[in-house]
C-alpha positions in Angstrom: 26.1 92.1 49.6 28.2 90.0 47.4 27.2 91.1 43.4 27.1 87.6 41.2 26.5 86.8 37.8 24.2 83.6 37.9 23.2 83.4 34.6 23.4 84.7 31.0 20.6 84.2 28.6 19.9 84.9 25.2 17.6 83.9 22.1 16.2 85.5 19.2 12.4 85.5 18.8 10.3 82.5 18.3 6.7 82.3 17.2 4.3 81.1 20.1 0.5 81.0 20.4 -1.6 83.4 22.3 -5.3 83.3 23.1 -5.7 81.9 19.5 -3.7 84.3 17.8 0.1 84.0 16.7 2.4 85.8 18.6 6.6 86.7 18.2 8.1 87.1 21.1 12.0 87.2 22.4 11.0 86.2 26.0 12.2 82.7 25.7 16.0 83.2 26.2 18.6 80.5 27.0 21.4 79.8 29.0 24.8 80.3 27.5 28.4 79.2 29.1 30.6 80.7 27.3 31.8 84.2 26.7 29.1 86.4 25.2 29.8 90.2 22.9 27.8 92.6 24.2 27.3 95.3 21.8 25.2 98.8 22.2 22.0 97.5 21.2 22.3 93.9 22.3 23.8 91.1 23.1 25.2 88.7 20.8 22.4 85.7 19.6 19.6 88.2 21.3 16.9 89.4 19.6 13.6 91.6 20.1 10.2 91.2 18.4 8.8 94.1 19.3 11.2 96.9 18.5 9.3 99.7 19.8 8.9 98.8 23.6 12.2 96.8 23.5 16.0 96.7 22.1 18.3 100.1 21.7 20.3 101.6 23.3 18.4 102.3 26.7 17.3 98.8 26.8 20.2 96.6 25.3 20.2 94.3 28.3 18.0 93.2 30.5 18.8 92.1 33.9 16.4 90.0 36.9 17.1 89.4 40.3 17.9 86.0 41.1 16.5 86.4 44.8 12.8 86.9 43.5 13.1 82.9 41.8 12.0 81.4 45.3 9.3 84.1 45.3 7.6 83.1 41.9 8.4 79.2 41.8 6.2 78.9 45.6 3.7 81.7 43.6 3.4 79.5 40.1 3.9 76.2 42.1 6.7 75.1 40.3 10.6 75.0 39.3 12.1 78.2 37.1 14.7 78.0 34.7 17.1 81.0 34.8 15.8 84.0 31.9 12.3 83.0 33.2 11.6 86.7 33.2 13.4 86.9 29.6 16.4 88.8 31.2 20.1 88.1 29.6 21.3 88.9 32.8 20.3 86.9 36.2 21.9 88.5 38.7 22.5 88.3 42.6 23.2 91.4 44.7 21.1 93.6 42.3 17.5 94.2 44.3 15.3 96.8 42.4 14.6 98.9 46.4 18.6 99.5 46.2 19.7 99.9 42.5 19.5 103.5 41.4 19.0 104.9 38.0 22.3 105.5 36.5 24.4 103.5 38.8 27.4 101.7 36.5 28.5 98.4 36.9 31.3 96.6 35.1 31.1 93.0 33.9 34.3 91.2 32.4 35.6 94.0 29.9 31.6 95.7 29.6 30.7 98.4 31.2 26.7 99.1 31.6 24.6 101.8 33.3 21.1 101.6 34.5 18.6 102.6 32.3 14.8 102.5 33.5 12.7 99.6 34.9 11.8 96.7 33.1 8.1 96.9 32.8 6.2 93.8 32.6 4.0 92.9 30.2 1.2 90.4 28.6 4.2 88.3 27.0 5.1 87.2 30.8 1.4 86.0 31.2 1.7 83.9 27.8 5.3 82.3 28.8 3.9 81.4 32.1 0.3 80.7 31.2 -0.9 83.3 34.2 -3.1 85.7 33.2 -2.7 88.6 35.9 1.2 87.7 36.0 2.2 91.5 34.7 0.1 92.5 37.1 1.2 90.9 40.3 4.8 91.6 39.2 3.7 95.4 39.9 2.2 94.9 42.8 5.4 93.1 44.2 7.8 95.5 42.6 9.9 92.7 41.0 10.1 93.8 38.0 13.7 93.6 37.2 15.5 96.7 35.0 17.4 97.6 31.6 21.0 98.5 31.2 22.7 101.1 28.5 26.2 99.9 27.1 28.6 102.4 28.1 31.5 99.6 26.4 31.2 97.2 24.7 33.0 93.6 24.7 32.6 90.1 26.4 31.3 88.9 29.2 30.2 85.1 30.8 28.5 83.8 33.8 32.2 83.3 35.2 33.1 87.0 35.0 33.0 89.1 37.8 30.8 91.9 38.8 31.3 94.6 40.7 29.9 98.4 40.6 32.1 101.2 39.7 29.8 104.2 40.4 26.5 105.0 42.8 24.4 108.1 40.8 23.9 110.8 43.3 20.6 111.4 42.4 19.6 108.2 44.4 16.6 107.3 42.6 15.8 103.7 42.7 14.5 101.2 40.7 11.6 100.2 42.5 10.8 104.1 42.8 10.9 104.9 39.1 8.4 101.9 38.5 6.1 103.3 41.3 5.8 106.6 39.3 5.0 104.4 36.1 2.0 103.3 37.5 1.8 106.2 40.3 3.1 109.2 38.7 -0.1 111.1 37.5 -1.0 111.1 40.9 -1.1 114.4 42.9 0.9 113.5 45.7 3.7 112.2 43.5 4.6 115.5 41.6 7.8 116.0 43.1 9.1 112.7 42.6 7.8 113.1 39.0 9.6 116.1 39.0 12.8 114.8 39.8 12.8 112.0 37.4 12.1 113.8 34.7 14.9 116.0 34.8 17.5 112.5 35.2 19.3 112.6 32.6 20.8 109.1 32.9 17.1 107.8 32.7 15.7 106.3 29.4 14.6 109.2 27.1 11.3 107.5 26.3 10.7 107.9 30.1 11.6 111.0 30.7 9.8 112.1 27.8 6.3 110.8 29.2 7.3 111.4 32.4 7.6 115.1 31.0 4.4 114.9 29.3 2.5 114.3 32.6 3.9 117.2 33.9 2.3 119.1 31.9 -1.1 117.6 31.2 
């Protein structure tokens, strides 16, 4: 399958309103055209509210499957602007069931590495204004996913992108983000296992993944 860059987004937080209550958020990203610098914690005119569950070096940029768009505008009953999932990176070619942890892809002069899943949460429901959204992104196993910066430099919608290296551990997307919902279950201790001892996956994951190991 052809691999495509079909968008590049970015924004730095805004201040929205959820059930009643002030929320900052960096979820509403926007198209850029031009070339963009990618550094090792983020992206150039990016920006994270929430520091602990986002930004760093495991989650510097976040990239969503353009396929899934028909999926969700016929779901929502509506048209989707690209970083509708507040990913920098809209890509085609990149399906969670055949993108494996630690795989490396280059795009113009950066380099980036797959990190962990991008886990959805309650911010999707307040962009969208659908409650159970974070939820039925699980359940469909959408969820899009989080690149390291192995190097850093520029990159547009125009530049090319291609994968340099498949990790032989051959552990997918869509199979690390079953084991963060899944992965205290019995029957998924090997799995766990095997995860937690990748080191090309996001500390923080490997960490609790770890942890559950041992409870």
């Amino acid at each position: 399958m052809n691999l495509q860059i079909v968008s590049v987004n970015v924004g730095k937080p805004v201040t929205v309103e959820y059930k009643g209550k002030s929320l900052q958020t960096g979820i509403y990203k926007e198209q850029v055209e031009g070339r963009v610098f990618v550094g090792s914690e983020q992206m150039t005119g990016d920006g994270q509210a929430d520091l602990v569950h986002h930004g760093g070096l495991d989650k510097a940029v976040c990239a969503y499957p353009y396929e899934h768009y028909s999926h969700w505008e016929k779901e929502l009953d509506r048209k989707l602007d690209y970083s509708a999932f507040g990913e920098n990176l809209t890509v085609m070619g990149l399906l969670e069931t055949e993108v494996y942890i630690g795989d490396i892809y280059q795009v113009g002069e950066v380099v980036l590495q797959v990190s962990q899943p991008r886990y959805p949460c309650f911010k999707l429901s307040q962009k969208h204004g659908v409650t159970n959204l974070p939820a039925r992104v699980i359940e469909t196993g959408y969820s899009g996913f989080y690149l390291r910066v192995l190097q850093e430099g520029y990159l547009s919608v125009a530049s090319t992108l291609k994968k340099l290296e498949s990790h032989p551990a051959q552990l997918t997307i869509a199979e690390v983000l079953h084991l963060m919902t899944h992965g205290r279950d019995a029957e998924q201790v090997e799995q766990l296992k095997k995860a937690a001892e990748l080191d090309v996956l996001a500390l923080d994951l490997r960490q609790r993944f770890q942890g559950w190991l041992h409870m």
